[in-house]
Biopython code that builds the backbone (N, CA, C, O; Angstrom):
import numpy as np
from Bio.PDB.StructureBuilder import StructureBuilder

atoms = [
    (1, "UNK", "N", (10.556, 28.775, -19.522)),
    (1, "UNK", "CA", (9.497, 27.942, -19.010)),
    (1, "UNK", "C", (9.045, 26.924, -20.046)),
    (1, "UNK", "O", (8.740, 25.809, -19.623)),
    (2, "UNK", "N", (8.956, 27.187, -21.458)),
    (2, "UNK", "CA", (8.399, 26.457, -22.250)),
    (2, "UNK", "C", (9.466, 25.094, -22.132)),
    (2, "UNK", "O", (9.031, 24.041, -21.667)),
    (3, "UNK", "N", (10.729, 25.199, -22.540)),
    (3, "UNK", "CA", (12.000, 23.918, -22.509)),
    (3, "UNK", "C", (11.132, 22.788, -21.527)),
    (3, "UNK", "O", (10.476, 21.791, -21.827)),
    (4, "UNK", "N", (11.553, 23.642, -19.805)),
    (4, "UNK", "CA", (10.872, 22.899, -18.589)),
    (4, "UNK", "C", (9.509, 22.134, -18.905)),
    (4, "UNK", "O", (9.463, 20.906, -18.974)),
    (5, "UNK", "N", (8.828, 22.644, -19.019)),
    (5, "UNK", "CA", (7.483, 22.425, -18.854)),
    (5, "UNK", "C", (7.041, 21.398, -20.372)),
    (5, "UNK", "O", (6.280, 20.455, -20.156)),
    (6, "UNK", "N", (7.384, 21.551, -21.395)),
    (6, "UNK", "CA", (7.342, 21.073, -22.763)),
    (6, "UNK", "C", (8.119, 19.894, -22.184)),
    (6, "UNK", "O", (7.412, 19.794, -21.182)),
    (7, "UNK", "N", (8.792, 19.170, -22.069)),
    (7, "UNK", "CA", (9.667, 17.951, -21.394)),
    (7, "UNK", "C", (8.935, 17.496, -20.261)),
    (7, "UNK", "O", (8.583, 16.317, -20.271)),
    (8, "UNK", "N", (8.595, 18.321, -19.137)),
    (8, "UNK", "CA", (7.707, 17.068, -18.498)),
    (8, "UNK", "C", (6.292, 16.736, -18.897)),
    (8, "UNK", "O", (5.810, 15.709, -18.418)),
    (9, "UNK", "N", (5.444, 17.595, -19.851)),
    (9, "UNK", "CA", (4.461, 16.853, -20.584)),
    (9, "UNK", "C", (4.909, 15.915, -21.597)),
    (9, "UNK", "O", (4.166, 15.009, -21.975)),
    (10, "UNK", "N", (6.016, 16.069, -22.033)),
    (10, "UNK", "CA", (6.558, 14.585, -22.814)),
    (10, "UNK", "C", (6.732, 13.460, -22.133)),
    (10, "UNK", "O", (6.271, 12.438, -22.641)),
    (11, "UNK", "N", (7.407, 13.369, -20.875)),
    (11, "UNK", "CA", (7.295, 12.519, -19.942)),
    (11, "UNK", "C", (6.106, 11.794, -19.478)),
    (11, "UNK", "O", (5.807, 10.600, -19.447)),
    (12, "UNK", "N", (5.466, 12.980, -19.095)),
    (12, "UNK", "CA", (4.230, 12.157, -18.222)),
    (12, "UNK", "C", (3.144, 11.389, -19.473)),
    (12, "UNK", "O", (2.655, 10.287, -19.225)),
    (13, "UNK", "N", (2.894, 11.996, -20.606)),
    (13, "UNK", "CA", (2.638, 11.354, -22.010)),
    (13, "UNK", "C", (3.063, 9.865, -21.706)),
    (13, "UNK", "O", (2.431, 8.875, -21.338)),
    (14, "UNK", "N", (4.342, 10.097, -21.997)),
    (14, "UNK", "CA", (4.791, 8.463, -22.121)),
    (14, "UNK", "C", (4.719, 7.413, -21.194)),
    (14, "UNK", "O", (4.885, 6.205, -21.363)),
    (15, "UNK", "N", (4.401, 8.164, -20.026)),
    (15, "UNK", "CA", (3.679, 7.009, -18.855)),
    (15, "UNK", "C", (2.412, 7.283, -18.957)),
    (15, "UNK", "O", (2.196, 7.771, -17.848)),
    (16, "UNK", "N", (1.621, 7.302, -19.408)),
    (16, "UNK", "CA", (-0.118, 7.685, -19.903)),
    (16, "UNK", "C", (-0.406, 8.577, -19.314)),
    (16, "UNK", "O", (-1.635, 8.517, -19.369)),
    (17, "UNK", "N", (-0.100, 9.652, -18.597)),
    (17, "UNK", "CA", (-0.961, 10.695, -17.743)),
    (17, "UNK", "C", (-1.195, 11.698, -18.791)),
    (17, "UNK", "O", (-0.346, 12.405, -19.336)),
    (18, "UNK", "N", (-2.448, 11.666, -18.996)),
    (18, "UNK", "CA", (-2.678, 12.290, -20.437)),
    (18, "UNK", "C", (-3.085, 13.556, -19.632)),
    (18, "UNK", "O", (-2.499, 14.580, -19.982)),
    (19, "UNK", "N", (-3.921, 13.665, -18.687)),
    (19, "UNK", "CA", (-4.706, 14.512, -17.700)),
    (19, "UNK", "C", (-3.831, 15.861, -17.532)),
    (19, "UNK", "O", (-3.855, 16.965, -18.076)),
    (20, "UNK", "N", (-2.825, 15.083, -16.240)),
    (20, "UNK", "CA", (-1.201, 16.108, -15.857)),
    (20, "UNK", "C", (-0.555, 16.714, -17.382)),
    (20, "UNK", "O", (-0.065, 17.838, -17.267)),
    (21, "UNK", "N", (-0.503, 16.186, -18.611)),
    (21, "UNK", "CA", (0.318, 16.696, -20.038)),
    (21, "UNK", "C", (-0.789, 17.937, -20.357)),
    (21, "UNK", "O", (-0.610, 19.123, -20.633)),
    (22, "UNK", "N", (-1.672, 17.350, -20.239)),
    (22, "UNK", "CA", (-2.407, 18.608, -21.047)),
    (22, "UNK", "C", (-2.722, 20.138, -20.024)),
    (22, "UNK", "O", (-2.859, 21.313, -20.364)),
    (23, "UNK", "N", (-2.745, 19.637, -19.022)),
    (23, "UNK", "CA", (-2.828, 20.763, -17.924)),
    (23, "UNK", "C", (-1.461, 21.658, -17.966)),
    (23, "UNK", "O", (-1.417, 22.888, -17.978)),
    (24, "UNK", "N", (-0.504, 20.874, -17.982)),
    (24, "UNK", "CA", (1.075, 21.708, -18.044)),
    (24, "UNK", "C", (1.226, 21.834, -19.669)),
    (24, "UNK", "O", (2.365, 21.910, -20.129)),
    (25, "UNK", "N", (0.200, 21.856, -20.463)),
    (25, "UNK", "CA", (0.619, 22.260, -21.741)),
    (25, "UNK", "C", (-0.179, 22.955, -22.409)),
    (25, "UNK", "O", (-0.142, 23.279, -23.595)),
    (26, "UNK", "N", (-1.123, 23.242, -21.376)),
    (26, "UNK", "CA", (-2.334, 24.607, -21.759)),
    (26, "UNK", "C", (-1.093, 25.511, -20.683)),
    (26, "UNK", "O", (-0.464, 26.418, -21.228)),
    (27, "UNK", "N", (-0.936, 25.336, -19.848)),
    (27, "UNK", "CA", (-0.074, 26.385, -18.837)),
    (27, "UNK", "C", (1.208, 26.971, -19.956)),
    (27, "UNK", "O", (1.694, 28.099, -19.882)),
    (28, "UNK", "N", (1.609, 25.902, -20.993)),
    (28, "UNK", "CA", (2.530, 26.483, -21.657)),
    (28, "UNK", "C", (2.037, 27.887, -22.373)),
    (28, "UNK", "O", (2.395, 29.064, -22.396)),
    (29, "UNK", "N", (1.038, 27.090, -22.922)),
    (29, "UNK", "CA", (0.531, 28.393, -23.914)),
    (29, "UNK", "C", (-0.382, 29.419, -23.440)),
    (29, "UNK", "O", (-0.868, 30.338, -24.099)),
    (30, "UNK", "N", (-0.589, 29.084, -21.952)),
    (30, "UNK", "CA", (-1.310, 31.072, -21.207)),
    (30, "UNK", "C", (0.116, 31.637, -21.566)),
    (30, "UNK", "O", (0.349, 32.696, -22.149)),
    (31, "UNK", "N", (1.169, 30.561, -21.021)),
    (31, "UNK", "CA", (2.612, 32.039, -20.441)),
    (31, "UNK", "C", (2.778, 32.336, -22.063)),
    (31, "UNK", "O", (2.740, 33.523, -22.387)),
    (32, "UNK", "N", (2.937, 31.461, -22.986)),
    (32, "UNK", "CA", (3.149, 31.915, -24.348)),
    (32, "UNK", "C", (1.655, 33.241, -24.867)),
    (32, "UNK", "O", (1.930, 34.365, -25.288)),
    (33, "UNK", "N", (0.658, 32.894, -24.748)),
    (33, "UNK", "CA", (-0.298, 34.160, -25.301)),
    (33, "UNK", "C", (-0.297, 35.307, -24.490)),
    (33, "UNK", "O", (-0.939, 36.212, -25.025)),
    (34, "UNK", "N", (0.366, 35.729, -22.977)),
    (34, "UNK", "CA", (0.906, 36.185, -22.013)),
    (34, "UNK", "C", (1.651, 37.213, -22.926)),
    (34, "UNK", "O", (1.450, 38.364, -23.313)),
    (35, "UNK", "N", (2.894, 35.962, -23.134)),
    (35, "UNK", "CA", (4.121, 37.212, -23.631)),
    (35, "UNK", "C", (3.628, 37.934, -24.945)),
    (35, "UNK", "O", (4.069, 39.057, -25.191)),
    (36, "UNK", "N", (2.762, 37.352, -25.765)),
    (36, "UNK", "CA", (2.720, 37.647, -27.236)),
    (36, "UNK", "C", (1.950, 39.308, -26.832)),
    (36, "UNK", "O", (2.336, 40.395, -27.260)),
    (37, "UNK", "N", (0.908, 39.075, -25.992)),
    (37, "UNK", "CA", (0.102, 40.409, -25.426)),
    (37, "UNK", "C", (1.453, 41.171, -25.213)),
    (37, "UNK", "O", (1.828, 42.095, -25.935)),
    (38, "UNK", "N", (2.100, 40.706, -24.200)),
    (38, "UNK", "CA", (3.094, 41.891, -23.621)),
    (38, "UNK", "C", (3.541, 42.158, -25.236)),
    (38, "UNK", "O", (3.019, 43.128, -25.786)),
    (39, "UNK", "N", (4.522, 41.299, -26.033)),
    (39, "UNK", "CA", (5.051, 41.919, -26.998)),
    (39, "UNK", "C", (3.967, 42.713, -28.209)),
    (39, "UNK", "O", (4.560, 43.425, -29.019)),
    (40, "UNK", "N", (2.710, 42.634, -28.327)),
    (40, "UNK", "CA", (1.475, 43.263, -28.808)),
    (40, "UNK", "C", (1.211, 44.232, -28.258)),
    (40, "UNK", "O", (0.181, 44.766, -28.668)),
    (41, "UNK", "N", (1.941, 44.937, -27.117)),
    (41, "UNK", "CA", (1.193, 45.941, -25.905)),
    (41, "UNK", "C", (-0.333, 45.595, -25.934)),
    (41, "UNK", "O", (-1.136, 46.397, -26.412)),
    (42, "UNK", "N", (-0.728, 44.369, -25.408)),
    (42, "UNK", "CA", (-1.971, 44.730, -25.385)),
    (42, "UNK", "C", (-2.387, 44.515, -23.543)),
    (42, "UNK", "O", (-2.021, 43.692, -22.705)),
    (43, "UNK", "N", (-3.016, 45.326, -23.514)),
    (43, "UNK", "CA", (-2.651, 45.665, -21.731)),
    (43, "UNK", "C", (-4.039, 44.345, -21.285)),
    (43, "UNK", "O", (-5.121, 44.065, -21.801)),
    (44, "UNK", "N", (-3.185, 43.764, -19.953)),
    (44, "UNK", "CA", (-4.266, 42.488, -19.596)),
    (44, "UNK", "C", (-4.010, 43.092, -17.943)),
    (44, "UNK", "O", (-3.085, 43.603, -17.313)),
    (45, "UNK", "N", (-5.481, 42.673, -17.687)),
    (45, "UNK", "CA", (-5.898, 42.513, -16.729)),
    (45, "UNK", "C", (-4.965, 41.901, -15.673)),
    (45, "UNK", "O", (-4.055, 41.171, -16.068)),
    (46, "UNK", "N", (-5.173, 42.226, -13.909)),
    (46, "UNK", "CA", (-3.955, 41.422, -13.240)),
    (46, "UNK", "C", (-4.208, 39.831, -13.293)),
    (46, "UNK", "O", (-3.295, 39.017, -13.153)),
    (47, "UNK", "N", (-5.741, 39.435, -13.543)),
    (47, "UNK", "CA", (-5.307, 38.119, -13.605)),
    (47, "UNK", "C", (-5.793, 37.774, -15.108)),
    (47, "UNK", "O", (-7.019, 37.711, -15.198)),
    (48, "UNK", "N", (-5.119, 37.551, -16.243)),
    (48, "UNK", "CA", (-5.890, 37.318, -17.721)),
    (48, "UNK", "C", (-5.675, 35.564, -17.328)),
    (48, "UNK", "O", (-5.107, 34.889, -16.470)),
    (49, "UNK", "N", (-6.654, 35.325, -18.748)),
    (49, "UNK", "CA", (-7.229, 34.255, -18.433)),
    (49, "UNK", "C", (-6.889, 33.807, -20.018)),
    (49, "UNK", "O", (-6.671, 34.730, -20.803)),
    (50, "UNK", "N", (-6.848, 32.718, -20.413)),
    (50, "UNK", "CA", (-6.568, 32.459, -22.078)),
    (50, "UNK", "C", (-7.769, 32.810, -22.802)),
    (50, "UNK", "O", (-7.430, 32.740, -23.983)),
    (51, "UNK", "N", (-9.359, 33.253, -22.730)),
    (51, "UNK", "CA", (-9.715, 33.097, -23.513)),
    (51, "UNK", "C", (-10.006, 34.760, -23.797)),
    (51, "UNK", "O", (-10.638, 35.250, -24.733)),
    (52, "UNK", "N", (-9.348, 35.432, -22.702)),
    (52, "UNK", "CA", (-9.622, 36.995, -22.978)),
    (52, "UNK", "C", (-8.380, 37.286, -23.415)),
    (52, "UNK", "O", (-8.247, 38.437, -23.831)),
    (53, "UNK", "N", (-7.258, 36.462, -23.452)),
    (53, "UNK", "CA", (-6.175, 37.011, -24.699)),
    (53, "UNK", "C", (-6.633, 36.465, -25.913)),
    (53, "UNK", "O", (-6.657, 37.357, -26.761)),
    (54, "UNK", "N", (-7.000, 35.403, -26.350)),
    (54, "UNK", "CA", (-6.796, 34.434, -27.374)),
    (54, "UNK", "C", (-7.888, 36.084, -28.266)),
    (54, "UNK", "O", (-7.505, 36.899, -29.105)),
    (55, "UNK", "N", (-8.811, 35.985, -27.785)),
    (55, "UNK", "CA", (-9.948, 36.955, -28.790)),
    (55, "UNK", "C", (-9.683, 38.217, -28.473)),
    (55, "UNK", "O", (-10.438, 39.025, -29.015)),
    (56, "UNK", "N", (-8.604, 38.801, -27.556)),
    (56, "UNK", "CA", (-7.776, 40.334, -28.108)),
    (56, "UNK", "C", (-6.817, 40.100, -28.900)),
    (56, "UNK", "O", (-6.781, 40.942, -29.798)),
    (57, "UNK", "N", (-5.914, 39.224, -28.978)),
    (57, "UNK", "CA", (-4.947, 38.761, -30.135)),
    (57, "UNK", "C", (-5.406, 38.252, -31.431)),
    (57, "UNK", "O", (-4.800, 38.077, -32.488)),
    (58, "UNK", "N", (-6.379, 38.097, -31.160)),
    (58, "UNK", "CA", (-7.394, 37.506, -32.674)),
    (58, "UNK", "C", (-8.030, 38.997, -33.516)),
    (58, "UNK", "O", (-7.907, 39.381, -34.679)),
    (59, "UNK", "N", (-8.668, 39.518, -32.445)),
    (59, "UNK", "CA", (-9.217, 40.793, -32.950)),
    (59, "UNK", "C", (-8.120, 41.494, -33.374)),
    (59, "UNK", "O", (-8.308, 41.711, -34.571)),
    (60, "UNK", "N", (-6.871, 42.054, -32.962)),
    (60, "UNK", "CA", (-5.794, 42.507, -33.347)),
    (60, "UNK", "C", (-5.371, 42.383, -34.406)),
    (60, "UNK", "O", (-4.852, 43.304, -35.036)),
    (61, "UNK", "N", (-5.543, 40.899, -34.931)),
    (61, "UNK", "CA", (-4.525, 40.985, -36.086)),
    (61, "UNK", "C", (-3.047, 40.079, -36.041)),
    (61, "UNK", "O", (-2.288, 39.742, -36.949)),
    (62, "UNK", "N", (-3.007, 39.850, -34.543)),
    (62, "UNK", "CA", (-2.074, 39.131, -34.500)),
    (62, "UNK", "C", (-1.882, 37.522, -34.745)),
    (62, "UNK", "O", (-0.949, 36.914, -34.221)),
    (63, "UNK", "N", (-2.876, 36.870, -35.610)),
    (63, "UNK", "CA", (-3.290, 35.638, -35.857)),
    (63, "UNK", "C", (-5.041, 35.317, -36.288)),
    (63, "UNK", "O", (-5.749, 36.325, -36.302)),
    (64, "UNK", "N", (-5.583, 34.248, -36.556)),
    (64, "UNK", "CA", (-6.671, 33.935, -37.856)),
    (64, "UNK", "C", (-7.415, 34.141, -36.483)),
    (64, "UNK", "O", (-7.235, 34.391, -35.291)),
    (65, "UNK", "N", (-8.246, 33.909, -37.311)),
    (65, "UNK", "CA", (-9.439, 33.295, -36.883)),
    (65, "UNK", "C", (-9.652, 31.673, -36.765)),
    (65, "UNK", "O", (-10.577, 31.176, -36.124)),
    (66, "UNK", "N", (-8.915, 31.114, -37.294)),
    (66, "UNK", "CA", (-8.794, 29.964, -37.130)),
    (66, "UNK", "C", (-7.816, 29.657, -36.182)),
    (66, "UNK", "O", (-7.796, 28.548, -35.649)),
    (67, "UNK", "N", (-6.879, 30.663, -35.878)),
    (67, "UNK", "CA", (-6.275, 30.225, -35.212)),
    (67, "UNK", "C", (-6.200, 30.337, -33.961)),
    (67, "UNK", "O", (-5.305, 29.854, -33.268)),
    (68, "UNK", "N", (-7.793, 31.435, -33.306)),
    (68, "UNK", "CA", (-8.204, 31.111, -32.336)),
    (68, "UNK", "C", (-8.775, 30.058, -31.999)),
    (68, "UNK", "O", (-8.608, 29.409, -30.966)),
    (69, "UNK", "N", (-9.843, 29.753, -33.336)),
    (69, "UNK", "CA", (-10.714, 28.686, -32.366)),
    (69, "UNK", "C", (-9.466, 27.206, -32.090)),
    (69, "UNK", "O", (-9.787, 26.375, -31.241)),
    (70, "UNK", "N", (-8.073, 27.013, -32.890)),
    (70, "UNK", "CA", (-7.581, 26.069, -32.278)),
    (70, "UNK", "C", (-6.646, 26.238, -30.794)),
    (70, "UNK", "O", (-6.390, 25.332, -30.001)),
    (71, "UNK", "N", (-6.283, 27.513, -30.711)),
    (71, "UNK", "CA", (-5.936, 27.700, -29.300)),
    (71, "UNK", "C", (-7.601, 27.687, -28.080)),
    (71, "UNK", "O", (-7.377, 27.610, -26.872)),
    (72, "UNK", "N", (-8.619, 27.740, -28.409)),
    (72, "UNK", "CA", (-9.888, 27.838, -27.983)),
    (72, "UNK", "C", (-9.940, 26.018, -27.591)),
    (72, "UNK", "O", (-10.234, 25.665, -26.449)),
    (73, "UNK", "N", (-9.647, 25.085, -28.584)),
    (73, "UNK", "CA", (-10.231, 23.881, -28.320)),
    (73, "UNK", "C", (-8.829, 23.422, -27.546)),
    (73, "UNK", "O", (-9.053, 22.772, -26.525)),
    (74, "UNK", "N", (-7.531, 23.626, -27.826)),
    (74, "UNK", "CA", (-6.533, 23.553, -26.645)),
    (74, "UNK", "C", (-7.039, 23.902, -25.408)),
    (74, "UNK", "O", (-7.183, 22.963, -24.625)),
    (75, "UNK", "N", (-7.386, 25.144, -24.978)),
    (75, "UNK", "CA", (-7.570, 25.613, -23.774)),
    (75, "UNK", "C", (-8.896, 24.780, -23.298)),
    (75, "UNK", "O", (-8.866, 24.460, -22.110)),
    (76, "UNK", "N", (-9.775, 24.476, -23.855)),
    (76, "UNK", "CA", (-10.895, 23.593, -23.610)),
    (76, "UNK", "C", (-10.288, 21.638, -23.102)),
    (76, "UNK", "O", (-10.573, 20.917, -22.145)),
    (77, "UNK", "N", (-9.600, 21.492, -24.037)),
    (77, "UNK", "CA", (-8.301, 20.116, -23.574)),
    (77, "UNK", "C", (-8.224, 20.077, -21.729)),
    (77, "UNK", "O", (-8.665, 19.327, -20.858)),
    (78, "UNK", "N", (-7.146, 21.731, -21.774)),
    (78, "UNK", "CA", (-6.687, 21.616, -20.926)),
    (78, "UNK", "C", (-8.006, 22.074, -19.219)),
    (78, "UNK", "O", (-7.753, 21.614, -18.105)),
    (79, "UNK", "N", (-9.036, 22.833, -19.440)),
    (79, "UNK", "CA", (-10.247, 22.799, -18.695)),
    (79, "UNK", "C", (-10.554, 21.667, -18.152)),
    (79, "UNK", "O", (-10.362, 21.290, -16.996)),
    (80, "UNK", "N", (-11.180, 20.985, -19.280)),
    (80, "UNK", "CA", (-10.935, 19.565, -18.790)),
    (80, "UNK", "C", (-10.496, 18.399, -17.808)),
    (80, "UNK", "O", (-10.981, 17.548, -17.063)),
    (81, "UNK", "N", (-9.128, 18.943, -18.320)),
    (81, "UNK", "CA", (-8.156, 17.779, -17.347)),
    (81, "UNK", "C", (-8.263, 18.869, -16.307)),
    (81, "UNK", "O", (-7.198, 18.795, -15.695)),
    (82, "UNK", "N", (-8.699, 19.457, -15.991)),
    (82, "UNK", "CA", (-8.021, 20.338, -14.617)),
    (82, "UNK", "C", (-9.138, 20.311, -13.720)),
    (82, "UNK", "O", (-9.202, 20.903, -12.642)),
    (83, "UNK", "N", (-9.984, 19.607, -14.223)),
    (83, "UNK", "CA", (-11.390, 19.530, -14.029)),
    (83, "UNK", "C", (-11.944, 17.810, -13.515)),
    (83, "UNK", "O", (-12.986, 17.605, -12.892)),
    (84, "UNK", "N", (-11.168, 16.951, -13.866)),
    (84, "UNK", "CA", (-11.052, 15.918, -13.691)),
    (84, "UNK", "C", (-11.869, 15.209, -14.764)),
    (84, "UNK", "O", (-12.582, 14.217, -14.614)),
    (85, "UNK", "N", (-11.585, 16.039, -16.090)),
    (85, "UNK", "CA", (-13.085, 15.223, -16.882)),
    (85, "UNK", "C", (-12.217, 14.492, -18.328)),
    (85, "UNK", "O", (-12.581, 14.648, -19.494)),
    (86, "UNK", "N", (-11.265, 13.854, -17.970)),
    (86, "UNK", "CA", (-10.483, 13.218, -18.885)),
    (86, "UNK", "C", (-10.893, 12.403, -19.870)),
    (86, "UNK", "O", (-10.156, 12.101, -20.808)),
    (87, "UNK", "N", (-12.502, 11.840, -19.698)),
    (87, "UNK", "CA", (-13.069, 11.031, -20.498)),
    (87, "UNK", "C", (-13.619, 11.648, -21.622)),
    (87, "UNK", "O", (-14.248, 11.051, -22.495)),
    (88, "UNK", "N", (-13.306, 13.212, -21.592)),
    (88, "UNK", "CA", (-14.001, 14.113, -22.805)),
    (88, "UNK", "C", (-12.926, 14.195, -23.815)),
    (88, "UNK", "O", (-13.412, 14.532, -24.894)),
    (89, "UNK", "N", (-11.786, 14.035, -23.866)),
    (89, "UNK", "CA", (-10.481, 14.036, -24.427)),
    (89, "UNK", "C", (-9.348, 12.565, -24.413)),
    (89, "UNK", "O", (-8.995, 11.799, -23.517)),
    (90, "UNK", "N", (-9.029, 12.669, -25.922)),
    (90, "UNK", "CA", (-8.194, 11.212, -25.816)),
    (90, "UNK", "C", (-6.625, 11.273, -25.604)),
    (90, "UNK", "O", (-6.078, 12.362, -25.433)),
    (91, "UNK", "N", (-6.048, 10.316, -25.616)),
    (91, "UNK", "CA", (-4.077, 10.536, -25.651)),
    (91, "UNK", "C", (-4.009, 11.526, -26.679)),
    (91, "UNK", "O", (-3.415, 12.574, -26.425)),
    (92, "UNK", "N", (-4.881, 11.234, -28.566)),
    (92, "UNK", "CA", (-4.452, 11.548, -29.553)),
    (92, "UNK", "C", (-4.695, 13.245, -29.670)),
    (92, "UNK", "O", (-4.038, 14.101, -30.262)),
    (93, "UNK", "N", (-6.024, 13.346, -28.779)),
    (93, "UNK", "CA", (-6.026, 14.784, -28.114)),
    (93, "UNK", "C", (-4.573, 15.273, -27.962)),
    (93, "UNK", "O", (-3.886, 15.979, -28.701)),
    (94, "UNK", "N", (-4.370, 14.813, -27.040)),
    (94, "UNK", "CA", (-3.255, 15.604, -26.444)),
    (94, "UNK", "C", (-2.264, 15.258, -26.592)),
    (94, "UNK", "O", (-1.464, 15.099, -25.670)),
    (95, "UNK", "N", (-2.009, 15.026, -27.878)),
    (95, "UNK", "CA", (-0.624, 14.455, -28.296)),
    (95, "UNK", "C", (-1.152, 15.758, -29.893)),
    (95, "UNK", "O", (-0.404, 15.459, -30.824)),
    (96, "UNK", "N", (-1.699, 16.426, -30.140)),
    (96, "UNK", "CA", (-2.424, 17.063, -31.151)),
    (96, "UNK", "C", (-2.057, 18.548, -30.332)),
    (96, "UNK", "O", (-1.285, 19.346, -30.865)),
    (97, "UNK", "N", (-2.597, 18.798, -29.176)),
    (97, "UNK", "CA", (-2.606, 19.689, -28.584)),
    (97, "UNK", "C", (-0.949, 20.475, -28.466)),
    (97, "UNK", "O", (-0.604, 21.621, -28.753)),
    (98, "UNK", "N", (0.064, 18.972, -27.766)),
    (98, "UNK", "CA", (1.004, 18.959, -28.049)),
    (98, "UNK", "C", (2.075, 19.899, -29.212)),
    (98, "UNK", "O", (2.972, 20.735, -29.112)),
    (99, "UNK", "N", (1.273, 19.101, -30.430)),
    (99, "UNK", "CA", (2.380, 19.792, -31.366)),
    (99, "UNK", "C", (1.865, 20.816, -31.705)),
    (99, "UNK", "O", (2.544, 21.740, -32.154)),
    (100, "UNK", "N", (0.337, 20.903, -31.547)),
    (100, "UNK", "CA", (0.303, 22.625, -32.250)),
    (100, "UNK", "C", (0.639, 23.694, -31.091)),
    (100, "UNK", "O", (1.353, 24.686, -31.234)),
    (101, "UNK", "N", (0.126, 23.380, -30.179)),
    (101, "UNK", "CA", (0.963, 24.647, -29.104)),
    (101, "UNK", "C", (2.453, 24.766, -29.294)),
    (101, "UNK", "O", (2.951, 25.884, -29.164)),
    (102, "UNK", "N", (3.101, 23.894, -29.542)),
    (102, "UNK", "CA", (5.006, 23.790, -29.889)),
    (102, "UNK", "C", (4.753, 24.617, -31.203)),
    (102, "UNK", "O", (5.163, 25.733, -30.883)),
    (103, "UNK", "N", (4.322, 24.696, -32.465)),
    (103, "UNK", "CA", (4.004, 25.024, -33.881)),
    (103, "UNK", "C", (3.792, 26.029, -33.527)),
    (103, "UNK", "O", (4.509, 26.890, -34.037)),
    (104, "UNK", "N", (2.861, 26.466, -32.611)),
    (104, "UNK", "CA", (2.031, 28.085, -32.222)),
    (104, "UNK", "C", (2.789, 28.902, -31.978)),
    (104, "UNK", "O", (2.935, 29.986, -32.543)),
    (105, "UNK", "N", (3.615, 28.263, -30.702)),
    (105, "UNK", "CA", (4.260, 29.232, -29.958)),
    (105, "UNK", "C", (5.952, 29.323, -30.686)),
    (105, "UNK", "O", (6.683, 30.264, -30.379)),
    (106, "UNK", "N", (6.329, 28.438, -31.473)),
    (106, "UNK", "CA", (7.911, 28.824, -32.864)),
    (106, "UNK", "C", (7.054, 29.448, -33.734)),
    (106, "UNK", "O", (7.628, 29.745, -34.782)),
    (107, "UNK", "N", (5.884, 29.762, -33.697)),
    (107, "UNK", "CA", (5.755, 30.595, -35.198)),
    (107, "UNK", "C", (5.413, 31.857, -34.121)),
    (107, "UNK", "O", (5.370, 32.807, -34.902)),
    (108, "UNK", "N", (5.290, 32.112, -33.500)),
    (108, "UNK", "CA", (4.636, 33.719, -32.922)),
    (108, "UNK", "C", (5.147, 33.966, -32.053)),
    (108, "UNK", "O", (4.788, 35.088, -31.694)),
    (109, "UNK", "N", (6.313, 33.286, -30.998)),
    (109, "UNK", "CA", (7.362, 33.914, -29.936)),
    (109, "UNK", "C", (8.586, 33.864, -30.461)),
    (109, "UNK", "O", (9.057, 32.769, -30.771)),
    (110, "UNK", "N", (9.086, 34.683, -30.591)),
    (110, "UNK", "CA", (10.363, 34.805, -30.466)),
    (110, "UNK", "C", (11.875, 34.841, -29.720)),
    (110, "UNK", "O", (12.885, 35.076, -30.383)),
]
sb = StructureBuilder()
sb.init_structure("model")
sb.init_model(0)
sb.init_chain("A")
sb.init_seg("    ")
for serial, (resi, resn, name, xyz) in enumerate(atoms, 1):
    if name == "N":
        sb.init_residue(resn, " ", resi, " ")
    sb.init_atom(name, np.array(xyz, "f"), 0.0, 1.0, " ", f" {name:<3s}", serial, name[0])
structure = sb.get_structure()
């Protein structure tokens, strides 16, 4: 899913839909903090949500504290656009959002 989905937020980027990139690139990183739980056994709820993994994977051990609150202001990006509130977030947003979810998810999925 990440290949798929990582390529058409590059796309739609480059025709300005900053809105549609960041929505399919917070979606990258639920399914990425998703698997990291599964590979953490940390048991989620039938519907988890990113911010009740991000702070069981934080509490765990499996990453900072810092490195929640930047998956925290990603997932806030992507709220946003899903929300229709695009004027709270810029391209450089989500061209930021971009590489650290790609950075996040090669340093902690395997």
């Amino acid at each position: 899913m990440f290949e798929c989905s990582q390529g058409q937020a590059e796309s739609l980027l480059a025709s300005g839909c900053r809105g549609p990139k960041s929505v399919i690139v917070g979606c990258v990183l639920e399914d990425g903090l998703r698997r990291l739980c599964g590979h953490d056994q940390i048991k989620l709820t039938d519907q988890p949500n990113v911010e009740l993994m991000n702070a069981e994977l934080a509490r765990q051990g499996a990453y900072s504290k810092l490195v929640q609150k930047r998956i925290t202001a990603s997932a806030r990006i992507r709220n946003d656009a899903a929300h229709g509130n695009c004027d709270k977030f810029t391209e450089a947003d989500v061209e930021e959002m971009v590489r650290y979810v790609r950075s996040f998810l090669e340093a902690h999925i395997s």
